[in-house]
NUKEMAR-722557 format. One record per atom (N, C-alpha, C, O): residue in one letter; x, y, z. Coordinates in steps of 0.02 Angstrom, whole numbers, plus 50000, padded with zeros to 5 digits. Example, Ala and Ser with C-alpha at 12.3 -4.5 7.8 and 13.67 -1.06 7.14 Angstrom:
% NUKEMAR-722557
a506604971650390;a506154977550390;a506604983550390;a507124983450423;s506424988850354;s506844994750357;s506455000250394;s506705005750402;
% end
This chain:
% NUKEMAR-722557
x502185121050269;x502515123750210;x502255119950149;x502235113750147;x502035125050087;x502125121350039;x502515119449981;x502925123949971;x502565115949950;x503345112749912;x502825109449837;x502305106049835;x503295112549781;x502985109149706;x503455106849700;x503945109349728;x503505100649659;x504145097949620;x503815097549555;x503305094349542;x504225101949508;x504045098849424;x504535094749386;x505145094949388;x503985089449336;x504705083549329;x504295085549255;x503715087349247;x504945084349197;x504825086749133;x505445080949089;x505895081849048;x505205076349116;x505845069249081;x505585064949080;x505135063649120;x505895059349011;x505685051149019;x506435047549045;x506625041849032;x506825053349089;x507325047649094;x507225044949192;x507325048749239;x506975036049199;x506665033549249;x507155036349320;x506965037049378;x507635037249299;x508215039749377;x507975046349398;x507945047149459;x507745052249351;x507505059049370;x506785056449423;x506605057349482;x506545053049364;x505625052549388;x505665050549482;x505505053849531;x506055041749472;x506355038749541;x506395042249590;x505985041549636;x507085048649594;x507165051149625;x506875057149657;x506875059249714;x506545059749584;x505725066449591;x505385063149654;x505475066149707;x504945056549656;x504725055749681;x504695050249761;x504185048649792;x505535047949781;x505985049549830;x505975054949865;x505765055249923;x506255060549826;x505985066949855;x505425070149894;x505495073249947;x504845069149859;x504285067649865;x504235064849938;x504305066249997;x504115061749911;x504125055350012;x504275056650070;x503945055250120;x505125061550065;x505575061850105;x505135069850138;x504915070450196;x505125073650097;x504875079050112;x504065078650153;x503845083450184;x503795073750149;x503065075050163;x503125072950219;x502735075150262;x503725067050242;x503915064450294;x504075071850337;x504295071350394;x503965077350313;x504565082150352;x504055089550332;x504135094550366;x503745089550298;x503465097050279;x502585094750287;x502445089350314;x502075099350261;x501415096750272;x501275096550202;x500945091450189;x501385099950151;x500915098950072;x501385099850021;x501625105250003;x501535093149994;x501985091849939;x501515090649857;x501085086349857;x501595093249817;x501545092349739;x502135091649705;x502675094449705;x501795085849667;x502325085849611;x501845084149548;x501385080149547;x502095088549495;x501845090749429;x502075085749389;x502685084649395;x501785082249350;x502055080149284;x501965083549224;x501365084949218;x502255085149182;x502235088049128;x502705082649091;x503185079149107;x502245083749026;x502865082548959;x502745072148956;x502275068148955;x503385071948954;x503525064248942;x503515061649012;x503535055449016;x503505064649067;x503455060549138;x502905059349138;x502825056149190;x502235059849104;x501585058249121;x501655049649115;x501325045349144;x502135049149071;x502075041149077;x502515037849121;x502855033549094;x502615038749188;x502925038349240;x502835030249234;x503295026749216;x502335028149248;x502205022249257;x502435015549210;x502515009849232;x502505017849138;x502765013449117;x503535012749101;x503755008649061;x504015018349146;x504395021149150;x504825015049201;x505405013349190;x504495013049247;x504375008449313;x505005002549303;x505095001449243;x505294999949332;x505864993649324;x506024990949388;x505694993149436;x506514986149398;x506534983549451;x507264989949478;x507344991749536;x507694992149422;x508244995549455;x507815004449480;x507925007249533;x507535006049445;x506875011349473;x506245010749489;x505815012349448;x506075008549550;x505495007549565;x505055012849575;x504815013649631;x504855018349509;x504515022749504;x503585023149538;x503275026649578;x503475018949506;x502715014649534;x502615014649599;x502165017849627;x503125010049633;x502965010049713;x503115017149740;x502765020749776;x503655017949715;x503805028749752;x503145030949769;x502875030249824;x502795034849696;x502385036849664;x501585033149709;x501135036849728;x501575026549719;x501235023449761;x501245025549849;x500825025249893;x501705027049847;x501825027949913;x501585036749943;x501225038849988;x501925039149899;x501815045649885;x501025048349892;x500785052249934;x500665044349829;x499965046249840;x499695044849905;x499415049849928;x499695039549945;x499465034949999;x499675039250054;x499305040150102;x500365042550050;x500415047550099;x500165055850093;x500435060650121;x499585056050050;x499345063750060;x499645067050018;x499345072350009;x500415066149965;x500575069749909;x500115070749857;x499905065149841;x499905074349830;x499745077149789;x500115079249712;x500505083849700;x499785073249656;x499995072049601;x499445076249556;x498835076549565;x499915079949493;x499715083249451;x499815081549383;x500415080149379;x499505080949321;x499855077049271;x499455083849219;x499535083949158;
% end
């Protein structure tokens, strides 16, 4: 199955959990995307110790997700 997620926010709990999502699903489906648009392109500096956006997002790529910006 395939699965898009579009994230269209700079607020770090959406992005976090966008890409939680992400993870959980690829763990469970075969081809996950997730889109950035807008102000999530800066995901990365978005990053904190209470949202660890970076490592998600890290993890995410490393597992075969497929990132769009």
């Amino acid at each position: 199955m395939n699965i898009a997620l579009i994230a269209c926010s700079d607020n770090p709990e959406i992005l976090w959990n966008c890409f939680r999502l992400g993870n959980l699903m690829l763990e469970q489906m075969d081809e996950v995307t997730i889109f950035l648009d807008g102000p999530s392109v800066n995901y990365a500096s978005l990053s904190s110790a209470k949202y660890p956006i970076s490592d998600q997002a890290k993890l995410f790529t490393l597992s075969d997700g497929i990132l769009q910006a």
